[in-house]
C-alpha positions in Angstrom: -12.3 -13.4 -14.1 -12.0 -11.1 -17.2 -13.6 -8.3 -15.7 -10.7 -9.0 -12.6 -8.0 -8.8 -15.0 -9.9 -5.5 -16.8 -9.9 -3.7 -13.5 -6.3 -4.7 -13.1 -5.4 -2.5 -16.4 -8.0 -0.2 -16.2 -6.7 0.7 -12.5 -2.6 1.0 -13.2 -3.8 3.0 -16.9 -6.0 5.4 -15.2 -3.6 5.9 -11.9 -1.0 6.4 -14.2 -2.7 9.4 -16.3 -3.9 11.1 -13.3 -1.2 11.0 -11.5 0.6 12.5 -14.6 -1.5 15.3 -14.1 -1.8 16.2 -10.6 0.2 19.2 -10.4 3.6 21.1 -11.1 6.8 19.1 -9.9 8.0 19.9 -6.6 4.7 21.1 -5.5 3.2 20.4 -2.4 -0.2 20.5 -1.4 -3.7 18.6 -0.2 -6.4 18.8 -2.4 -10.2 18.2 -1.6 -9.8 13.9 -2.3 -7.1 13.9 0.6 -4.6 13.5 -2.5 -1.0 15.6 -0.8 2.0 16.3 -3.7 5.4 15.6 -2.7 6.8 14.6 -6.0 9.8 16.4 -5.4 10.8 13.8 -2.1 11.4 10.2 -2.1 8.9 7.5 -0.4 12.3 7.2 2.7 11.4 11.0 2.9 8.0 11.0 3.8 7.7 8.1 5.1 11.1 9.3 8.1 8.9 12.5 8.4 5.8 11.0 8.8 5.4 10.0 12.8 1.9 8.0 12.3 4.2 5.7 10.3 7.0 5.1 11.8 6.5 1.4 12.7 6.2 0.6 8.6 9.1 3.2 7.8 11.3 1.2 10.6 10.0 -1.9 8.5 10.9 -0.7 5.0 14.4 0.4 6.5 15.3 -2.7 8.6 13.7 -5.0 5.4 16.5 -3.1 3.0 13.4 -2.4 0.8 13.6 1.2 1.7 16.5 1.8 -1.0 14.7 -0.4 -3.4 11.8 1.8 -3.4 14.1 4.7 -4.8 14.2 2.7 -8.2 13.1 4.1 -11.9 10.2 2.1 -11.6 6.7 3.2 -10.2 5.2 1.9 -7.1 2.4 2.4 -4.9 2.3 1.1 -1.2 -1.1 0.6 0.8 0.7 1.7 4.0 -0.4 0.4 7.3 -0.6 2.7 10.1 1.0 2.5 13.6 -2.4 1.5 14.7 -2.5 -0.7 11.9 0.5 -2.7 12.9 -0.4 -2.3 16.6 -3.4 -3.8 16.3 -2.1 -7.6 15.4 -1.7 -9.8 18.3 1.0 -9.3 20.1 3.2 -12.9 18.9 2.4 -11.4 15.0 4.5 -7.9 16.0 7.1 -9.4 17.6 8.0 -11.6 15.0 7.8 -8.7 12.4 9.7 -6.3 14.4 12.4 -9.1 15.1 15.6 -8.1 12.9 15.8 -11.9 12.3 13.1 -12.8 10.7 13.3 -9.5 8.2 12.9 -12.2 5.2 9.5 -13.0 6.7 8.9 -9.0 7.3 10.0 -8.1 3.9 7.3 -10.9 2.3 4.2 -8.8 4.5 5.6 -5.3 3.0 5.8 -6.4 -0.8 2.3 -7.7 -0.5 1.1 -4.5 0.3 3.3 -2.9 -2.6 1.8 -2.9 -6.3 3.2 -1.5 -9.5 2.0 2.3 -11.1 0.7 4.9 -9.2 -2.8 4.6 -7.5 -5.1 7.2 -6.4 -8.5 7.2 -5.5 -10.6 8.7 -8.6 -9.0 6.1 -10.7 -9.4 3.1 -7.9 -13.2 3.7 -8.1 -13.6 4.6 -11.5 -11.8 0.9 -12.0 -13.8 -0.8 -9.8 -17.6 0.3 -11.3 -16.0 0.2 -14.9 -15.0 -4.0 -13.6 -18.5 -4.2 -12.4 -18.0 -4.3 -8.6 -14.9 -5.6 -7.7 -11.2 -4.7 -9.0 -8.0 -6.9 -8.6 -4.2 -5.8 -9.0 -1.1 -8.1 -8.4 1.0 -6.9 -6.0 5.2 -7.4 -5.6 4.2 -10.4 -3.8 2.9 -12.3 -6.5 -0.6 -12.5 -4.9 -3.4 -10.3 -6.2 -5.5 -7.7 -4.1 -8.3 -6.8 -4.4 -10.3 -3.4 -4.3 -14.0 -2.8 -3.6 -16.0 0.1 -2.7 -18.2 -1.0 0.1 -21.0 0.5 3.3 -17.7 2.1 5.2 -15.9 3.2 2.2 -12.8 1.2 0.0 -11.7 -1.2 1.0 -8.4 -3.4 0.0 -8.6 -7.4 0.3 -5.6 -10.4 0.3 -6.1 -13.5 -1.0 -6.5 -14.5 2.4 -9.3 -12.6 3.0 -7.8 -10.1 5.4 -9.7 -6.4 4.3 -8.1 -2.9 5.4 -10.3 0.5 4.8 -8.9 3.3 2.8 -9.4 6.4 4.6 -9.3 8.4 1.3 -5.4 9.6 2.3 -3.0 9.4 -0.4 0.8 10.7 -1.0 2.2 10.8 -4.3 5.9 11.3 -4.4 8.6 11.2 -7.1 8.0 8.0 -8.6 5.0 6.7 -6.8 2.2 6.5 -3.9 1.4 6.1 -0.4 -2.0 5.0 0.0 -2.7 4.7 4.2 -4.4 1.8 5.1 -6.2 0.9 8.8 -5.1 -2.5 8.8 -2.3 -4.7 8.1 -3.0 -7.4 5.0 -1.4 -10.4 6.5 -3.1 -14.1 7.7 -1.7 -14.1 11.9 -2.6 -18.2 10.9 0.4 -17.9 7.5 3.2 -17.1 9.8 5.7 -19.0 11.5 5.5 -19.3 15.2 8.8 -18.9 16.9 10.1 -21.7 18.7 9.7 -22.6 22.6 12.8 -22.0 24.8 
C-alpha cells in the first residue's frame, strides 16, 4: 500500500515538472512520445475541434463539467474515444447519452479526471520507481491505477475495468488529455432504466 500511495506522489510531482518544461507558451507541436502543445487553448477547445472525441466533448458539455474544467486548478482527463464509448453495450450509451440522467454521466466523466498534469515519461518512471503498479485518486473519489503491461499502459478502476494508453497525450493551458481505448465504468454499477 505505501509503495501505492508513493506512486500517487511520485506520478502528480514528476507530471507536474515535466509538464512545466515542455515548451514555450502558445506553442503547438507533437513530439516523438505523441506528447502535442496547446497550452495556449482550453480542454472545450480541443476537445470541440477534436472529431474522434466528440461523443466525450458532447458529455463534458451536456454534464456542465466542460466550464468547470476552465478552473485555476490542474487536471488531467484519460479521455475515451468515440470507439471507446461506442463500444459499451448498447443500454450503457443510452443511458449516458440521455440528458436526464447527466448526474449519473457526470459521475463516469470525474472518474476518469485526476488532479496535476500527466504525461507519459513521468507515468512510467512512477510506476517502476512504485515497483510495478502506480495508483492516483481521481475527482471521483476512487483511485486508478496505472501499470505498464505486454500491450503497453494500461489504466485500471477499482472495478477492474482496464483501458490502454495509446501513448497520445494533449497538454493544454492548465492540464492534459490523455486518450484512452476504453471507457472506465462497471455496465453491472449502473442503473437500469425502467420498463414502460
Amino acid at each position: 500500500m505505501t509503495n501505492r500511495i508513493m506512486g500517487l506522489g511520485l506520478v502528480a510531482g514528476l507530471a507536474l515538472a515535466l509538464a512545466a518544461c515542455s515548451g514555450a507558451d502558445g506553442e503547438t507541436a507533437a513530439s516523438a512520445d505523441g506528447v502535442t502543445d496547446k497550452r495556449s487553448e482550453t480542454f472545450a477547445q480541443v476537445l470541440m475541434a477534436d472529431p474522434s472525441l466528440s461523443i466525450a466533448a458532447a458529455a463534458f458539455e451536456r454534464t456542465g463539467l466542460m466550464g468547470a474544467l476552465d478552473g485555476k486548478a490542474s487536471t488531467t482527463i484519460f479521455i475515451p474515444s468515440n470507439a471507446a464509448f461506442e463500444a459499451l453495450d448498447e443500454q450503457s450509451r443510452k443511458l449516458l447519452e440521455d440528458p436526464q440522467n447527466s448526474a449519473i454521466t457526470a459521475a463516469v466523466l470525474r472518474n476518469h479526471m485526476v488532479p496535476g498534469v500527466l504525461d507519459i515519461e513521468a507515468i512510467n518512471k512512477a510506476i517502476t520507481d512504485a515497483g510495478g503498479e502506480a495508483a492516483i485518486a481521481n475527482f471521483g473519489g476512487e483511485v486508478l491505477t496505472l501499470t505498464n503491461e505486454a500491450g503497453g499502459l494500461v489504466v485500471r478502476n477499482a472495478a477492474g475495468q482496464k483501458a490502454t494508453i495509446p501513448g497520445r497525450i494533449t497538454i493544454v493551458g492548465n492540464g492534459a488529455l490523455i486518450a484512452i481505448d476504453a471507457v472506465l465504468v462497471d455496465p453491472t454499477l449502473l442503473p437500469t432504466p425502467p420498463k414502460l
